[in-house]
N, C-alpha and C positions, 0 to 999 in steps of 0.2 A: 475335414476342413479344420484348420486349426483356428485356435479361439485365443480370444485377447479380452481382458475384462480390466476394470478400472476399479481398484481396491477402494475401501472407504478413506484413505489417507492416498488419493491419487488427483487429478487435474480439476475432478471433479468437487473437489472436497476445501472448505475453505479453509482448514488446517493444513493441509500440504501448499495449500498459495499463500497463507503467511508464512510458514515456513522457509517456501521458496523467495517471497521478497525479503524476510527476514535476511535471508543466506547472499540478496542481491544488494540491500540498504548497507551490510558490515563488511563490503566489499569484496567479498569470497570471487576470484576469479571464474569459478566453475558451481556455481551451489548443487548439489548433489542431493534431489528429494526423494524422498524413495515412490517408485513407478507406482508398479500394478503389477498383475499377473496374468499368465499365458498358457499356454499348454507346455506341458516340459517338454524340455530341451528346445523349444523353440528359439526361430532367431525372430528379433524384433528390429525393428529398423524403426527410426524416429528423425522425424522434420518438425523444425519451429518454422514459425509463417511461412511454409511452402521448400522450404531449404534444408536437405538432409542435413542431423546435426550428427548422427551416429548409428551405431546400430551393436546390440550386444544381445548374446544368448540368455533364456531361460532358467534357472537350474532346474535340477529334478521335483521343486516341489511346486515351478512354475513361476515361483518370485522373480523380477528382475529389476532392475537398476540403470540409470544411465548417468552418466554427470552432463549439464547440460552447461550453456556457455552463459555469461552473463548477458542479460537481454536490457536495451534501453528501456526509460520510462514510455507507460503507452501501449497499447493492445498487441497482444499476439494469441496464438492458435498452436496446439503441441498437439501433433497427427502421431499414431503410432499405428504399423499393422506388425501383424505376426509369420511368418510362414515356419511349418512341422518342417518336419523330420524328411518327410517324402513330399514335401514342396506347394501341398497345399495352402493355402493364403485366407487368413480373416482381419477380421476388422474391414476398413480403418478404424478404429477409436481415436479419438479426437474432445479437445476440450480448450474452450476460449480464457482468456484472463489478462490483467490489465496490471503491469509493472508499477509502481508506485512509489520514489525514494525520492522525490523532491517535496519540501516540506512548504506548506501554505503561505501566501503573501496574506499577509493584514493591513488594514489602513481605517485609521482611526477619520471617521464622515463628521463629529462633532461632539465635544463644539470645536468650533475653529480656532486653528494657529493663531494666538495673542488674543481670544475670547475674555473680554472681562463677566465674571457670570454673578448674580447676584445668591445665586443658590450653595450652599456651602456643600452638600450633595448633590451635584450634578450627574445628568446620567450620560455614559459617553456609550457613542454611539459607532460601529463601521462595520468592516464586509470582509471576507475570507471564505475558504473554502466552505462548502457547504457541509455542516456536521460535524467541522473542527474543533479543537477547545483553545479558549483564546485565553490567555492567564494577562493582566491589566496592573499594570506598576503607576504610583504615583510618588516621582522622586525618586526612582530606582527599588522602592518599597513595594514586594506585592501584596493586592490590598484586594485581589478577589478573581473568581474565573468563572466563563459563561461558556456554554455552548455555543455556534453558530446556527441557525436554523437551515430549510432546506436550500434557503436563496442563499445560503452564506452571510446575512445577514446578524447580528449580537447586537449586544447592549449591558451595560453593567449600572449601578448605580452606585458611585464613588463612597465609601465611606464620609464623615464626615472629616473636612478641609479647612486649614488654617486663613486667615486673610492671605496675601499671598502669592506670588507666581509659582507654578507645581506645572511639573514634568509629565503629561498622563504618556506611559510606553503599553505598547501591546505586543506580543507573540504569541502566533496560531500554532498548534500540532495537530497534525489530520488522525485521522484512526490507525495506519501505519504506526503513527510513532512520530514519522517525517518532521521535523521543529524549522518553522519559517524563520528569516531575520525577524528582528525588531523593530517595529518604527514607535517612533513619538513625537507628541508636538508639544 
């Protein structure tokens, strides 16, 4: 039977899926991560969510490679099986992962658009992906960065603020890397 394994830098591995969204976010028409291994000279044949992408041989020490196409944002499944030399078949191997190059909306919950606040540190409040880091400008100045919790939920607590109308702006980046627009109010 021929055999088909999933290296530690393979579908399974979360080095090879940043990697691969790495190769997917800089645009790379085809990112090219390196597979798994097989029994030598095997051919491998490989499907993304259910649709042959390719199929390429083994070399003699079993390493092989595929270049794969760029995938949208959004769940997919990379199936791979093997067949020897004399046509025996293993696997499937198989492994799920979720594309990820759009960067997080933000939106500042309060205080509100033309807020007079008597507090010269006010704490601004709003929502964004969950686990994102939200970096918080007053006046085009940045003046401090929070995490999002699990709900997507932040909060910052403004340095302190001249009398004054001031500009609070916010932009999210998810764990990617992915950098949302900006809003402010």
């Amino acid at each position: 039977m021929a055999r088909l394994n999933w290296l530690s830098r393979t579908p399974n591995s979360e080095a090879f899926w940043n990697q691969f969204a790495a190769a997917v976010k800089s645009g790379a028409a085809s990112p090219m991560p390196d597979a798994s291994s097989a029994e030598a000279n095997a051919m491998i044949r490989v499907s993304l969510d259910g649709v042959p992408v390719g199929s390429t041989f083994a070399g003699v020490t079993g390493l092989w490679e595929l270049q794969l196409p760029t995938q949208a944002d959004g769940p997919h499944t990379l199936t791979a099986t093997a067949t020897d030399e004399v046509g025996n078949q293993g696997g499937p191997g198989s492994s799920s992962f979720n594309v990820d190059t759009t960067g997080p909306d933000v939106t500042i919950t309060s205080p509100g658009s033309g807020a007079r606040l008597a507090d010269a540190t006010p704490l601004v409040n709003g929502t964004t992906e969950p686990s994102a880091t939200v970096a918080v400008t007053v006046n085009g100045a940045a003046v401090g960065t929070t995490s999002a919790n699990g709900s997507g939920s932040w909060s910052l607590t403004l340095p302190q603020q001249p009398d004054g109308d001031v500009v609070i702006g916010a932009r999210a980046t998810d764990a990617h890397g992915n950098q949302g627009d900006a809003t402010s109010l």
